[in-house]
C-alpha positions in Angstrom: 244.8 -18.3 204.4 246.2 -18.4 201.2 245.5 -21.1 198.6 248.3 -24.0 198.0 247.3 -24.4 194.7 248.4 -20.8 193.7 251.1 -20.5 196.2 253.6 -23.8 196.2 255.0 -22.3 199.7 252.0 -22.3 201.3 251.9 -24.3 204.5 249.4 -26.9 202.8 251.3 -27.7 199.6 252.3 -30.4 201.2 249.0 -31.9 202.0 246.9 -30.6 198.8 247.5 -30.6 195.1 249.6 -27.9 193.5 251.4 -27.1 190.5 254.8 -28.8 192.3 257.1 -28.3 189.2 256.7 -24.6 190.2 257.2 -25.2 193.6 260.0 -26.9 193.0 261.3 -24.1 190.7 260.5 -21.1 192.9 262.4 -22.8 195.6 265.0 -23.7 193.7 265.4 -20.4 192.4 265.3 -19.0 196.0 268.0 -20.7 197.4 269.8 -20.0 194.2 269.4 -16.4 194.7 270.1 -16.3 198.5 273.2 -18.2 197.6 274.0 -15.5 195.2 273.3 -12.9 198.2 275.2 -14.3 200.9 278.4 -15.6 198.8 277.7 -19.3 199.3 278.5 -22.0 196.8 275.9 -24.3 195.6 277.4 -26.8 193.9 276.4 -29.7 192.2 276.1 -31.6 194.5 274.6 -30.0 196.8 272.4 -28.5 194.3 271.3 -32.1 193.6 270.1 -32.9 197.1 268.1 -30.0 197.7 266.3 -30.9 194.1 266.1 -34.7 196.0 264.8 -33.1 198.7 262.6 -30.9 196.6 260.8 -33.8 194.8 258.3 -34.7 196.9 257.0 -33.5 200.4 258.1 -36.2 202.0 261.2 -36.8 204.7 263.7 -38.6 203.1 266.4 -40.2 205.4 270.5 -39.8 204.6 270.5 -42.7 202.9 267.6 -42.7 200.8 268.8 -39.2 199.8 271.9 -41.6 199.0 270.6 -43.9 196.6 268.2 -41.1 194.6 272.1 -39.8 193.8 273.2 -43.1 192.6 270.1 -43.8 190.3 270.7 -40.2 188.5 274.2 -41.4 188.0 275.9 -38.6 190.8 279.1 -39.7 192.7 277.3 -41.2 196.0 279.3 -42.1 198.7 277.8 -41.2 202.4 280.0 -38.1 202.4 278.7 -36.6 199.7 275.3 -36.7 201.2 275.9 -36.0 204.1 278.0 -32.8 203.6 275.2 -31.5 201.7 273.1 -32.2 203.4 275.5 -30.7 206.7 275.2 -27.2 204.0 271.6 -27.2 203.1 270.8 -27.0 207.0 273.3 -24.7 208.1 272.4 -22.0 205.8 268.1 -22.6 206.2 267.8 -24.6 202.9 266.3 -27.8 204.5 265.3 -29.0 208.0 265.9 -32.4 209.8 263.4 -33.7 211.1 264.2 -35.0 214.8 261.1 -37.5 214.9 262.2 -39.0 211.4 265.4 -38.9 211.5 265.2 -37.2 208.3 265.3 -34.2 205.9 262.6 -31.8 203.9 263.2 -28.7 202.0 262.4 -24.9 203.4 259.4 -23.6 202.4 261.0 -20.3 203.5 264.8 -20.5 202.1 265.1 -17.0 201.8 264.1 -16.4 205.3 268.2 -17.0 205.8 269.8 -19.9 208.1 268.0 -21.3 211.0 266.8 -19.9 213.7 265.1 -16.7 211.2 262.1 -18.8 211.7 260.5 -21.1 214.1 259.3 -23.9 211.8 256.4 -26.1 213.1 256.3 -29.4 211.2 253.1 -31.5 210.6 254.5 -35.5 210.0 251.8 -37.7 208.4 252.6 -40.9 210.0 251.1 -43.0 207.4 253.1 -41.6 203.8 255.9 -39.5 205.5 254.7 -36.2 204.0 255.6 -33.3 205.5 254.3 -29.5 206.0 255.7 -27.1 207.3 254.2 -23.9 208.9 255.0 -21.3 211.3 255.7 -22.1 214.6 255.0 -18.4 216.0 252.6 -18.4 219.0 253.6 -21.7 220.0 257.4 -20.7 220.1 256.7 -17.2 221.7 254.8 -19.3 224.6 258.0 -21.7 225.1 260.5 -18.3 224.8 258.1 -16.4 227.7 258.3 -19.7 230.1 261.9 -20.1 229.3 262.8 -16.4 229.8 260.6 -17.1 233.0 262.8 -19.9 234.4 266.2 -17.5 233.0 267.0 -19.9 229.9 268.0 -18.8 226.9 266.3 -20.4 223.8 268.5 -20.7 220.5 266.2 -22.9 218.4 262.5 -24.0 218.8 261.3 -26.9 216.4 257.8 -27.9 217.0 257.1 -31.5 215.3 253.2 -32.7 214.7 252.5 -36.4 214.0 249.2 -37.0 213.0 247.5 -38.0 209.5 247.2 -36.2 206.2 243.8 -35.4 204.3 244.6 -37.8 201.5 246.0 -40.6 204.0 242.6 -39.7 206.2 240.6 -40.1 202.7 242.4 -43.3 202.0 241.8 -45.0 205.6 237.7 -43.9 205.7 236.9 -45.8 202.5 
């Protein structure tokens, strides 16, 4: 498995400590460069939500993506957000998560726009973190039952709620 501290894409950045100003670089750099690749505009706007979106693991809601744009001064009415938002998601750049209604960063931007991947998303109910993994077997069972019963599956989102190391840490002292 490889280590979270040295890679900030690794499945448990979320839940463990890492260097996150690089994480938060590499990614940004990623969907900078798949941007670049695939003729898309990030502007800077949208370039401020994903950073939003990039500052902490957590799922962050429409409008609390909303007023992080108003406190750095940005041009925040619900539009604004939201069409970002609308971008970062349509091209694989961030994920909503059903459960929360809310949104987190790719850890795999340059995988291209959903479905590349099956993402499977571990929630921490008690500080809103979130990680995200691969869903693979778990989506290759669902495609083999639904090719069974002659439906065709277009996306597969797997959402875990359950409790983080540190919130587990936090509740056992």
């Amino acid at each position: 498995m490889t280590d979270p501290a040295s890679d900030p894409a690794a499945p448990a950045a979320a839940f463990a400590r890492h260097d996150h100003g690089r994480c938060v670089a590499t990614a940004r750099a990623s969907v900078e460069a798949a941007c670049a690749e695939r003729g898309l505009r990030l502007t800077p706007a949208r370039a401020r939500v994903l950073e939003i979106l990039l500052d902490s693991h957590q799922a962050l809601g429409a409008y609390d993506v909303l007023e992080r744009l108003r406190a750095a001064g940005h041009p925040a009415q619900p539009p604004v957000a939201y069409r970002a938002l609308d971008f970062l998601v349509a091209n694989g750049f961030a994920h909503r998560i059903e459960k929360l209604n809310a949104f987190v960063a790719c850890v795999h931007p340059d995988e291209g726009a959903a479905p590349r991947h099956d993402p499977a998303f571990m929630i921490c109910r008690e500080c809103r973190r979130v990680a995200e993994t691969s869903a693979g077997p778990a989506a290759a069972s669902v495609a083999d039952a639904a090719r069974d019963l002659g439906f065709e599956v277009e996306r597969t989102v797997v959402e875990i709620e359950g409790v983080c190391p540190d919130c587990r840490r936090k509740a056992a002292r």
